[in-house]
VODREN-712367 format. One record per residue: residue in three letters; x, y negated, z of N, C-alpha, C, O in turn. Coordinates in steps of 0.02 Angstrom, whole numbers, plus 50000, padded with zeros to 5 digits. Layout:
N
ALAXYZXYZXYZXYZ...
END
This chain:
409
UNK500425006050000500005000050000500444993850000500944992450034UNK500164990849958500464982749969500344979650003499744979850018UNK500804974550041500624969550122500564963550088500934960950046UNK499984961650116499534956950107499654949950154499584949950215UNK499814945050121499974939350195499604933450163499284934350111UNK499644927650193499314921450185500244917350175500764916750208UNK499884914650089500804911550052500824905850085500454900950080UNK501564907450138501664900750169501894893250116501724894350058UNK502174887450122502164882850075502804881450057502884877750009UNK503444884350098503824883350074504164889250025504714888949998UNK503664894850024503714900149982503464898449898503524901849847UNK503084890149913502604890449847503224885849827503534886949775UNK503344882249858503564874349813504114875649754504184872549701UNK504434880149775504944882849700504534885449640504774888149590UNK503854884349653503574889949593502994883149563502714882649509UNK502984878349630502784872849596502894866249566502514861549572UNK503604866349522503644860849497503404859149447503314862749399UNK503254852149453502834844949397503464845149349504044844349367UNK503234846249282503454842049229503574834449237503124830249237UNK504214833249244504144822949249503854821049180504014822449122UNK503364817349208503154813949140503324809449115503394804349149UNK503474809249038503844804548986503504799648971503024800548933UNK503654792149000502934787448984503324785448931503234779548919UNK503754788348891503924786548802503404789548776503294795448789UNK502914785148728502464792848686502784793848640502574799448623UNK503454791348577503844792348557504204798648570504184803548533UNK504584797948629504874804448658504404809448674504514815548668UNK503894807148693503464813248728503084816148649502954822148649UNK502984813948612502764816448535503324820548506503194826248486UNK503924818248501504444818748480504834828748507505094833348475UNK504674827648575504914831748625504574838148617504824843448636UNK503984837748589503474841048603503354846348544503104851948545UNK503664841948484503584845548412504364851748440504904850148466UNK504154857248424504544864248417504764866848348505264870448344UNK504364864848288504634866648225504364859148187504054854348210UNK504634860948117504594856748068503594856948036503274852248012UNK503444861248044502754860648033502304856748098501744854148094UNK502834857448167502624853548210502604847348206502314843748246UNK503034844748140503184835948132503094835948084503494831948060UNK502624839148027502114837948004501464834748018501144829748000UNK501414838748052500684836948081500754831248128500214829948153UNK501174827948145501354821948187501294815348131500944810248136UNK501814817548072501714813948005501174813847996500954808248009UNK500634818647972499964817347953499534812347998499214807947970UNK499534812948061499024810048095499394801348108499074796548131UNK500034801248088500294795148100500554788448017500834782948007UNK500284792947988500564787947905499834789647854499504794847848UNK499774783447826499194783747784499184788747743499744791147734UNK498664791547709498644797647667499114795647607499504799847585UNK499074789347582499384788247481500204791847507500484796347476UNK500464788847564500974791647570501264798447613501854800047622UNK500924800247626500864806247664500934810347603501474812747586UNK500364811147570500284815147511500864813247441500914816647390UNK501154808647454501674805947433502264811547433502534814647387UNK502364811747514502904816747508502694824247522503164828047534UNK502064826947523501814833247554501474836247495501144841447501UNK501544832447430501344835847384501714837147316502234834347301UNK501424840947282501994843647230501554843347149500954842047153UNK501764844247094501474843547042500914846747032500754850247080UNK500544846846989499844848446961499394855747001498794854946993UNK499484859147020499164864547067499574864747123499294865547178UNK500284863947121500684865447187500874872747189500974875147245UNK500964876747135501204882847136501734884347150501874889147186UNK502214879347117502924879247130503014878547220503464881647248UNK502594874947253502944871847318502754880947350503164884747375UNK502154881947340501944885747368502144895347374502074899947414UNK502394894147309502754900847295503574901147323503914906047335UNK503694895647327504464892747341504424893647435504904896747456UNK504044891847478504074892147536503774897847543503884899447601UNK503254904447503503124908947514503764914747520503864918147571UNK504274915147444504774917047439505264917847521505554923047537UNK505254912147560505554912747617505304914647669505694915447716UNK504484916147681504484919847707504294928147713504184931447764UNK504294930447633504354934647612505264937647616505554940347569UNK505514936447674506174938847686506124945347762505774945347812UNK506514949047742506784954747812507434952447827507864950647787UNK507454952547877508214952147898508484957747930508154960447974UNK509164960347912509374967147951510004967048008510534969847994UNK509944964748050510434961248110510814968048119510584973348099UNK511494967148155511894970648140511774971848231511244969648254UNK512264975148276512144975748348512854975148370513354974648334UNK512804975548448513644974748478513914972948465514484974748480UNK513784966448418514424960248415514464955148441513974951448453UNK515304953348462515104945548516514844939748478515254938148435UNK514244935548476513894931048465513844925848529513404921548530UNK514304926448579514524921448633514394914248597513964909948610UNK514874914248552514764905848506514604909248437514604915248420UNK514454903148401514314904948332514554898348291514194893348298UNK514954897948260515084892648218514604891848153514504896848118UNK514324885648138513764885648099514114879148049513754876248009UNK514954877148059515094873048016515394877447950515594883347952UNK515374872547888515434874347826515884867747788515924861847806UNK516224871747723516484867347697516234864947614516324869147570UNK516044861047603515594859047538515914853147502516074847647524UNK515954855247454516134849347394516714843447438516674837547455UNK517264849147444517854844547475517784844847526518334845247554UNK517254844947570517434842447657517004846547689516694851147663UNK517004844447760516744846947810515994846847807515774842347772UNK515494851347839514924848647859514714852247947514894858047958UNK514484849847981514534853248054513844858048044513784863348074UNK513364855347999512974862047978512644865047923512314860647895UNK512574870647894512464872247819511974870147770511824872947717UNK511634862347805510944860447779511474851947773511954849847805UNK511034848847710511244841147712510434839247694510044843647676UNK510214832147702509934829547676509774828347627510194824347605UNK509274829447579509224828847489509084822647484508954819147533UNK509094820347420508774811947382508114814247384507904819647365UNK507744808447414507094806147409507134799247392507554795047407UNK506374798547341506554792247351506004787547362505794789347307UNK505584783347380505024777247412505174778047478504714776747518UNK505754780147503505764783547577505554777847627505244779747677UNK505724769447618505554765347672504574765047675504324761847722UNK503994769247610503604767547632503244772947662502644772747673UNK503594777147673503454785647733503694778847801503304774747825UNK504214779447812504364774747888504744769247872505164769947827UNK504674762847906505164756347869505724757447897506104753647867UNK506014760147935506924763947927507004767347860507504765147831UNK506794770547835507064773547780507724776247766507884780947803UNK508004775047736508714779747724509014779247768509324784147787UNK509054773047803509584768147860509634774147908510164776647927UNK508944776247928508674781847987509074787447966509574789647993UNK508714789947898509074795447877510044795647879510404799747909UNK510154792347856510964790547837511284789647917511704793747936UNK511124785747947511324787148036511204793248050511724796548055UNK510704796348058510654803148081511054807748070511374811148111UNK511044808147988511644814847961512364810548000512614812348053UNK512574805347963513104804748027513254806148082513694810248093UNK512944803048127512904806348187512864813348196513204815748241UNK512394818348149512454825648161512984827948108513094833948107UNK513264824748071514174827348024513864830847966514174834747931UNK513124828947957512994833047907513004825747843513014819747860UNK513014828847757512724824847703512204821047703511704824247721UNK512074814447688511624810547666511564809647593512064806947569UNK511044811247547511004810347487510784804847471510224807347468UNK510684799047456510454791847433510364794647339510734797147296UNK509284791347347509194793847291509324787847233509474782847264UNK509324786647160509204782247113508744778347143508844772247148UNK508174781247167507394777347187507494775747242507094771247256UNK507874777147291507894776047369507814767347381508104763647341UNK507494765047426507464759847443507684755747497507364751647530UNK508444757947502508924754047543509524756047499509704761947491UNK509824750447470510434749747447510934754547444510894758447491UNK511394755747404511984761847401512634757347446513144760547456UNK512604749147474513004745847510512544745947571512884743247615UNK512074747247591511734747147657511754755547681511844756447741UNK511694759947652511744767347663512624766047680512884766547735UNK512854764847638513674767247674513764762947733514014765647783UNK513614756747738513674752847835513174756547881513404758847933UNK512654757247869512214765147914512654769447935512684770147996UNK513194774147885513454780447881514244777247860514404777647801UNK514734774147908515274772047870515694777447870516134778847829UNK515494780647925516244788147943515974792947914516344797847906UNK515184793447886514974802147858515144802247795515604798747773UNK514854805547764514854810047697514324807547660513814810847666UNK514284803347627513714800747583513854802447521514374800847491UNK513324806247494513234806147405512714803047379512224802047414UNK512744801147317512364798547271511834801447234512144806047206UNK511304801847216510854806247153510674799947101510394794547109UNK511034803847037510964800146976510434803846953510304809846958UNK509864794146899509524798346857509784794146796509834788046798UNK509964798046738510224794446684509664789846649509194792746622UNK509674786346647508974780446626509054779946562509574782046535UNK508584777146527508554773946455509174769246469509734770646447UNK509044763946505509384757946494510204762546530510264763046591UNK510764765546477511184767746518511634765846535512094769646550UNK511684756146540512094752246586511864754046664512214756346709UNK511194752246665510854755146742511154759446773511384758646829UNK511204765646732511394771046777512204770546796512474772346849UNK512584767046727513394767546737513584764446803513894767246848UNK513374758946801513134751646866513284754446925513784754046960UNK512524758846934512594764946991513174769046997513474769647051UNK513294771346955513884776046981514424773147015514644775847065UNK514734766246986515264762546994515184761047046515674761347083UNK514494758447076514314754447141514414761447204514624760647261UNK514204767747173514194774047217515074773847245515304773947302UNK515404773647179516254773847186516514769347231516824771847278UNK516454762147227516664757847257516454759047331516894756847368UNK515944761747363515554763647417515894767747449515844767447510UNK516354772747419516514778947420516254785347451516304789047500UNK515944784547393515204789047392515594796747374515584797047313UNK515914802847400516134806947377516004809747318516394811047271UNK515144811047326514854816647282514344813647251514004809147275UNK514274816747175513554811747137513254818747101513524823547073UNK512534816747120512194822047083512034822747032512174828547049UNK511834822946971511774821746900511084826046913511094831646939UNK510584823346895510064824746913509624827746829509394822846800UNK509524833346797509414835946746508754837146730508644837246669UNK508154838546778507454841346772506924835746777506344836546797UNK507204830146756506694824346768506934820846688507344816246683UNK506584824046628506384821746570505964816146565506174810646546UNK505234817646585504664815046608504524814746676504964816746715UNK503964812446699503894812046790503294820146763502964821246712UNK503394823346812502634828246825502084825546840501964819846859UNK501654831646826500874826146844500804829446908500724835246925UNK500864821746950500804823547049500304821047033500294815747002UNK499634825147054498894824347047498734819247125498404814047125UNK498994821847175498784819147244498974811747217498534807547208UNK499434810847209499794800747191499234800947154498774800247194UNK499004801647098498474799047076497934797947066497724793147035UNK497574802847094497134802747147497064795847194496544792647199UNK497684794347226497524791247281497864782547259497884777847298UNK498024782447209498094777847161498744773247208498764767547231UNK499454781247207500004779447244500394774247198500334775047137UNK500824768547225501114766047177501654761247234501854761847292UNK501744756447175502374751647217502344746747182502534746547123UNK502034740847222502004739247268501274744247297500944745347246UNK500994746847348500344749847374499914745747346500004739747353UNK499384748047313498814745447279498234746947355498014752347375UNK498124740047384497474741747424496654743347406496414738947369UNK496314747147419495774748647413495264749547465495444747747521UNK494684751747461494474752347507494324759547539494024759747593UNK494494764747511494774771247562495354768547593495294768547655UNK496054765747567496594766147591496524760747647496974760647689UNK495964755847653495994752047706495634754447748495584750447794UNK495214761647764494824764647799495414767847807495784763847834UNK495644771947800496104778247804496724774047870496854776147927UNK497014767347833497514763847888497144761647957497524760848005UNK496564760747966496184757148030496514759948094496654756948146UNK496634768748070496804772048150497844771148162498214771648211UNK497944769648094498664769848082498834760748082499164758648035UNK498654756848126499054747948136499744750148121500064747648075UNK499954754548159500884754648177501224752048115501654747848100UNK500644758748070501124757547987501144752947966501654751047937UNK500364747447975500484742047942500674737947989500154735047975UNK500904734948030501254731048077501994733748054502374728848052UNK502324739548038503054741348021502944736447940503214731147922UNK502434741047907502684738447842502554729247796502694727047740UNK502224726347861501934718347841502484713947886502404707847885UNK502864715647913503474715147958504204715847937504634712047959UNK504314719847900504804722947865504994718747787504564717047748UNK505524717947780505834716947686505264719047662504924723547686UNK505114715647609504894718447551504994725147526505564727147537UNK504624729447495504584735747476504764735947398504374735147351UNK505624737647392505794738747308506184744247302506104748647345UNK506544745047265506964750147242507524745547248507594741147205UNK508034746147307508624742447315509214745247254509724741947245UNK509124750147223509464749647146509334749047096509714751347054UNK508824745947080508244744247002508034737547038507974736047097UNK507924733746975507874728146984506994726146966506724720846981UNK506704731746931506184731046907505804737746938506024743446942UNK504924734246966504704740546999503824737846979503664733646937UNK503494740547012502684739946990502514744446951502934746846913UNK501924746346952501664753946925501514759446972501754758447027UNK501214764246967501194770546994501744774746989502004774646933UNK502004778447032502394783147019502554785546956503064782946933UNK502284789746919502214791746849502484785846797502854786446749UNK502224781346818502364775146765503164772146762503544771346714UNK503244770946824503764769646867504514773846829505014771246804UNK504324781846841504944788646825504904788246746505434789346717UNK504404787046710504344788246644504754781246601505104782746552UNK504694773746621504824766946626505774769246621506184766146588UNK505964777046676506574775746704506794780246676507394779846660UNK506464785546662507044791546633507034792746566506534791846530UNK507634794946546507734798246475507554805546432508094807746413UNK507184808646417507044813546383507754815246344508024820746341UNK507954809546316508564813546260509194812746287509664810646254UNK509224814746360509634815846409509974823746360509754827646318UNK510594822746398511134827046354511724830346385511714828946445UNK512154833446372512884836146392513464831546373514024831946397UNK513314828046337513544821846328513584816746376514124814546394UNK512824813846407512834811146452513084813346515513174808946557UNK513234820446535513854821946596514414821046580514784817446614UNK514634824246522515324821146517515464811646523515884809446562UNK515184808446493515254801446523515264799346591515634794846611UNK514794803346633514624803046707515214806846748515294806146809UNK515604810646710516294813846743516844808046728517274806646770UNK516814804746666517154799746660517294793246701517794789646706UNK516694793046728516464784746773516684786646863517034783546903UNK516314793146867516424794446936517054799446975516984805546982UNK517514796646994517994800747023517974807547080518394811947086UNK517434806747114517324811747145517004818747133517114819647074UNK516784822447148516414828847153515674825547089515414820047083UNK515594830847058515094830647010514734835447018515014840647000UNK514134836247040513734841947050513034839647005512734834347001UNK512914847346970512234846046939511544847946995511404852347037UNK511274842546971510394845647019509894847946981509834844646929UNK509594851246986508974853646951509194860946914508684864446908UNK509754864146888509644868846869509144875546897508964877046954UNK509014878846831508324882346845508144890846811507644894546808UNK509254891446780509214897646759509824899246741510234894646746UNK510044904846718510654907146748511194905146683511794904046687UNK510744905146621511364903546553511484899046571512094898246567UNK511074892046607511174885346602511824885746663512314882446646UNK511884888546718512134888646772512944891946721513364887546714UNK513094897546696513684898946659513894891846633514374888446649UNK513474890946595513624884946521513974878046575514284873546547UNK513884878046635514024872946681514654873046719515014868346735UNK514714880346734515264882946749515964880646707516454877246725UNK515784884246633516274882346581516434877946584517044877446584UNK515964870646589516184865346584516504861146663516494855446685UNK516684866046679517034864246732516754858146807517124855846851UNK515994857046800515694854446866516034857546934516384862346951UNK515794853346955515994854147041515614859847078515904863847114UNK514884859947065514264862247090513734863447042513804862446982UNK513044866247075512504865447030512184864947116512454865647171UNK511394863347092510994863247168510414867747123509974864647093UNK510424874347120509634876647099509074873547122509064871947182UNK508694872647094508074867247108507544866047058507604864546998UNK507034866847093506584863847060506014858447056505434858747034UNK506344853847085506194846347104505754847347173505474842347196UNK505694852347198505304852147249504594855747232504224857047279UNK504424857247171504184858447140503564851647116502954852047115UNK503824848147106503504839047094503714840447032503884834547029UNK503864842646980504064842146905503654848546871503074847346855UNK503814852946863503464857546814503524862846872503934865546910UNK502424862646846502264867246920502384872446871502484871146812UNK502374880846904502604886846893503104887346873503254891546830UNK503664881546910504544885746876504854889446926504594890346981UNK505324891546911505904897346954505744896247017505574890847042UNK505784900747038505764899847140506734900947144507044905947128UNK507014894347172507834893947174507954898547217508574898847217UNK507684903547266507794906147314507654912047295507834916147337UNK507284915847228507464920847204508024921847146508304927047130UNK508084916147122508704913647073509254913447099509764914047063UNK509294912647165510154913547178510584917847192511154916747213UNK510264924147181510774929947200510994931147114511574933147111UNK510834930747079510934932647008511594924246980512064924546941UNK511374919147013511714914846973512374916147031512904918047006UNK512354915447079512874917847148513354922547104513874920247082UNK513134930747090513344932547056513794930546992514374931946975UNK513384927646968513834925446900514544918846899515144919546890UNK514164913646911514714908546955514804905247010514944899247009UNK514744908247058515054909547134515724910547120515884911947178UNK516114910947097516754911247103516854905047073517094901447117UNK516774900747002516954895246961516534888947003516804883447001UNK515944889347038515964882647068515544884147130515534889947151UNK515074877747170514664880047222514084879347223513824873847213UNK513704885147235513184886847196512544882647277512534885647330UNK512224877747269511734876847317511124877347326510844881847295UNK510764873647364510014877247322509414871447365509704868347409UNK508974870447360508404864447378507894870347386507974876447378UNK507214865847409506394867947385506204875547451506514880647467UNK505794873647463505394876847530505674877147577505404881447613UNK506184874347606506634875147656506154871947725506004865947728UNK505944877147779505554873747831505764877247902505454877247956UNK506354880147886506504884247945507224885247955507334887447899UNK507624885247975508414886348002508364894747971508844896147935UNK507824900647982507974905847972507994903247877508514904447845UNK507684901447859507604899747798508384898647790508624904047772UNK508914893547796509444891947766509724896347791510264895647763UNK509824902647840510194909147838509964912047789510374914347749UNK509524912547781509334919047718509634916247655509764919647606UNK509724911047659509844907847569510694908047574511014910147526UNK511004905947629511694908547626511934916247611512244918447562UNK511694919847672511594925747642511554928747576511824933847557UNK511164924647543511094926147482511444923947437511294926647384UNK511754921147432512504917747398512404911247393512874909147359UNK512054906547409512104898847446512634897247455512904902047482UNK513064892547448513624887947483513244882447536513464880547590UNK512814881047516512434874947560511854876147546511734879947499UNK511214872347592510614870747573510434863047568510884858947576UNK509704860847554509724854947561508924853347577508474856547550UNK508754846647634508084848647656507934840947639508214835747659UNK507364841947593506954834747578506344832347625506334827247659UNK505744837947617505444836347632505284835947728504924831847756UNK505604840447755505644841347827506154833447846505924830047892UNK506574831747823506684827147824506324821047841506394817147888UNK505864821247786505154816047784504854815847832504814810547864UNK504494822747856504214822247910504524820447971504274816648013UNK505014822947974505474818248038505474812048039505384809648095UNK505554807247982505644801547970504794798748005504704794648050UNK504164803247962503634798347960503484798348030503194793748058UNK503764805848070503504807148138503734802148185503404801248237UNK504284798548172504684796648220505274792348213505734792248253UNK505234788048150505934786748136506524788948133506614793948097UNK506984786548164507614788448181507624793548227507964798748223UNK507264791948268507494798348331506794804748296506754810548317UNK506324801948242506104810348219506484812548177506344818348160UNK506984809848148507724812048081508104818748142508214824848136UNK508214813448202508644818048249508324822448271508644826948299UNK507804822848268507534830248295507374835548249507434841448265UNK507124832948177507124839348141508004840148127508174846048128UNK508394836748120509074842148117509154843948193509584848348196UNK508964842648247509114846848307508534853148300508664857948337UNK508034853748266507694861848252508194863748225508674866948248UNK508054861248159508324866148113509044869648135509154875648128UNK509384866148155510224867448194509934872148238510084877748218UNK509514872448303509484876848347509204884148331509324889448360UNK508654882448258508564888948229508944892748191508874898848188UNK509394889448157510034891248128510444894848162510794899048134UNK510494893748235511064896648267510654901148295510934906648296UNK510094901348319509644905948357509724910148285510244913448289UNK509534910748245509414916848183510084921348181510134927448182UNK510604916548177511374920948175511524924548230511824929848218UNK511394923148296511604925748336511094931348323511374936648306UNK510254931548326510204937548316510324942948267510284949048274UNK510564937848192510774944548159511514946848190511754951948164UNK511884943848242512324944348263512834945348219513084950748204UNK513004939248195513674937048141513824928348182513424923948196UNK514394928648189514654921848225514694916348182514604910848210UNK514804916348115514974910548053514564912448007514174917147999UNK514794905947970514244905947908514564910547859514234914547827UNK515244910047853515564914247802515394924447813515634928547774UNK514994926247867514954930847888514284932947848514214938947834UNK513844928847831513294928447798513584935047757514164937047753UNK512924938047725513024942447674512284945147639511804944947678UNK512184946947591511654949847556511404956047578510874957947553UNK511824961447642511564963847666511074962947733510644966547758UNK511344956847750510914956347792510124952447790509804951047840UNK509854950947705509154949747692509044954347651509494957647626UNK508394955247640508034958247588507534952247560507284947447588UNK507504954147507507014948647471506354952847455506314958047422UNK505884949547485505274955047486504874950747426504744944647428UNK504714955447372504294951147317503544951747303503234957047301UNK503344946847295502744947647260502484948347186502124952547158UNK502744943547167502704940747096503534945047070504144944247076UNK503114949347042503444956446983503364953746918502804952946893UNK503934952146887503484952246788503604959546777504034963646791UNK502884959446737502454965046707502894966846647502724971346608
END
C-alpha cells in the first residue's frame, strides 16, 4: 500500500514555479514561436494580406511551392548509433569563406514593405549569426546601406540582367566596390510568372489603396505607423518603379538573356560567380565547363513556372555529376533545420532560406530575423546529433532516403 499524507508546502514550492512574465509582447511573441510555421502565423496576423501573400505565395496554382516543401517532408532519415555527438560542428565553407551555419539568407526583394527594417534587419542578423546575406536587384535598401548593416559579414549580390544592360553592369561594379564577395547571376526570370495572389490583391509599388486593403490594415496600425513613418518605399537600385509586380519584372528583365551575358558578368565582377535558378542537369554540366563558381538549383521559389523541378529531388543526380567541378546549392521549401540536413546529405554544399526569412522579418523585425536563424540553427544541430554525425562534412546520402510520390509514368 501506498502512504498517504497531507503535502506539506515546502514539499510543493519546487514544483511550483511562475513563469516570469515578459511585459515585452515583442519578446513574449517572439519567444513563444518554436518553428518557422510558428512565425508564420505571427506574420499573418501581423502584416496586411497584399503583402503577406506577397511573400507566402507562389505562381499560378502553387504546385511548385507545394510539391517542393512536400519533397522534404517526404524524407527518412537513418541515424547511425554510439557515436560521440558531445559537440557538433555545423560550420561550413562556401564560395571562399566561412559560414558558422549551412543555411544563408536568399535575395528577396520589396523586403522593406513585409517590415520597414528590411534588408538592414536581415543583413545585421546574418552578421551577427556569420551566416550570408543575399541583397536582391529589387531589394529596397541600397547595396552601400546593406554593406554598413553587415561591414564584417559575407554579403552577396543577386543579379538580374535587365534590358537596359548599363543597369545591371552599374550594379555589379557598385556590388564590387562594396566588396560584395559573391554575385548571383540570376537565369529563370525571362518574364515575371503569373503570381495570381499579387493580383488578385492588386499588389504593387508604390501600394495601391483600396477599400479591402483599408479594411484588412484597421487591425494592423503598427504596419501603417512603420510604413507612413519610414523613407519612402523604392527599389534603392532602380531608379524607376510604379506598377504591379508583373509589370515592374517584365519593365526589368530580359528574355534574350544569354551565355554571353555571363561571360561579360565574369568580366565586370571579380569575385565568386554563382548561377541561380538552374533547373536540370545538362544545364548544370554546360556550367561546369564553363568554369562558374557555383549553381543554386532553384526554382524561384516556385513564383516563376509553376510545375518545375523540385531542386531537392534534382540534387543528388546534378551532385553527382558536378560536385566535384563546382558548388552545387540549392533554395525552395526549406522550413526546417531537418530540411537543410537532408539536402546536405544529399550532395548540397549550402542551402538558402527566403521565405522563413520573411516571416521572421514580418514577425518581428530584427529580433524575428534572429530567431528564425536561432530555430533553424537549433534544429540543425538537434537533427545531427540524432543522426549522430558531428559535422556537416559527415553528411552523406546514406543517411536520407528520398521517399517519392510523383513517379513519371
Amino acid at each position: 500500500m501506498v502512504e498517504r499524507r497531507l503535502p506539506k508546502p515546502r514539499d510543493l514550492a519546487p514544483l511550483m514555479q511562475f513563469k516570469k512574465f515578459d511585459f515585452n509582447a515583442s519578446r513574449r511573441r517572439l519567444s513563444a514561436a518554436l518553428t518557422i510555421e510558428d512565425l508564420r502565423k505571427i506574420a499573418k496576423r501581423r502584416t496586411p494580406k497584399a503583402a503577406f501573400d506577397y511573400t507566402d505565395g507562389a505562381a499560378e496554382g502553387e504546385l511548385s511551392l507545394r510539391r517542393a516543401r512536400q519533397a522534404f517532408e517526404d524524407v527518412e532519415f537513418s541515424p547511425s548509433i554510439l557515436r560521440d555527438v558531445s559537440t557538433v560542428d555545423t560550420s561550413t565553407t562556401i564560395f571562399g569563406g566561412l559560414s558558422a551555419q549551412p543555411f544563408g539568407i536568399a535575395p528577396t526583394g520589396f523586403t522593406r514593405l513585409m517590415q520597414t527594417e528590411g534588408e538592414i534587419a536581415g543583413a545585421s542578423a546574418a552578421g551577427a549569426a556569420g551566416i550570408p546575406f543575399t541583397l536582391s536587384t529589387l531589394g529596397t535598401s541600397s547595396i552601400e546601406d546593406v554593406k554598413a548593416a553587415n561591414p564584417l559579414g559575407r554579403n552577396w549580390f543577386q543579379l538580374y540582367v535587365m534590358k537596359q544592360r548599363e543597369i545591371s553592369y552599374g550594379l555589379v561594379e557598385r556590388a564590387a566596390a562594396a566588396e560584395f564577395d559573391t554575385l548571383f547571376f540570376t537565369v529563370d526570370t525571362p518574364v515575371a510568372g503569373a503570381r495570381l495572389r499579387d493580383k488578385r490583391n492588386g499588389f504593387s509599388i508604390p501600394p495601391q489603396l483600396s477599400l479591402g486593403t483599408v479594411v484588412n490594415a484597421i487591425p494592423r496600425p503598427w504596419w501603417w505607423i512603420d510604413f507612413l513613418t519610414t523613407p519612402p518605399l523604392e527599389f534603392a537600385s532602380l531608379s524607376s518603379t510604379g506598377g504591379t509586380v508583373g509589370e515592374l519584372l517584365d519593365s526589368a528583365m530580359d528574355p534574350s538573356i544569354s551565355f554571353e551575358d555571363l561571360k561579360v558578368i565574369r568580366e565586370l565582377f571579380p569575385g565568386k560567380i554563382v548561377v541561380k535558378g538552374v533547373q536540370n542537369v545538362e544545364d548544370s554540366t554546360k556550367l561546369a565547363d564553363l568554369g562558374v563558381d557555383g549553381v543554386v538549383l532553384s526554382n524561384h521559389g516556385g513564383r516563376q513556372l509553376d510545375r518545375a523541378p523540385i531542386p531537392f529531388h534534382l540534387l543528388p543526380e546534378v551532385a553527382r555529376e558536378v560536385g566535384d567541378d563546382l558548388e552545387v546549392t540549392m533554395d525552395t521549401g526549406i522550413m526546417n533545420g531537418a530540411d537543410i540536413v537532408s539536402a546536405l546529405a544529399m550532395g548540397a554544399k549550402f542551402t538558402f532560406v527566403g521565405r522563413a526569412y520573411l516571416y521572421g522579418l514580418m514577425a518581428g523585425g530584427r529580433a524575428g530575423v534572429d530567431r528564425m536563424i536561432e530555430i533553424l540553427s537549433e534544429q540543425v544541430e538537434r537533427t545531427m546529433k540524432l543522426l549522430e554525425v558531428s559535422s556537416v562534412e559527415e553528411l552523406e546520402p546514406k543517411h536520407v532516403t528520398q521517399l517519392q510520390r510523383l513517379v513519371p509514368r
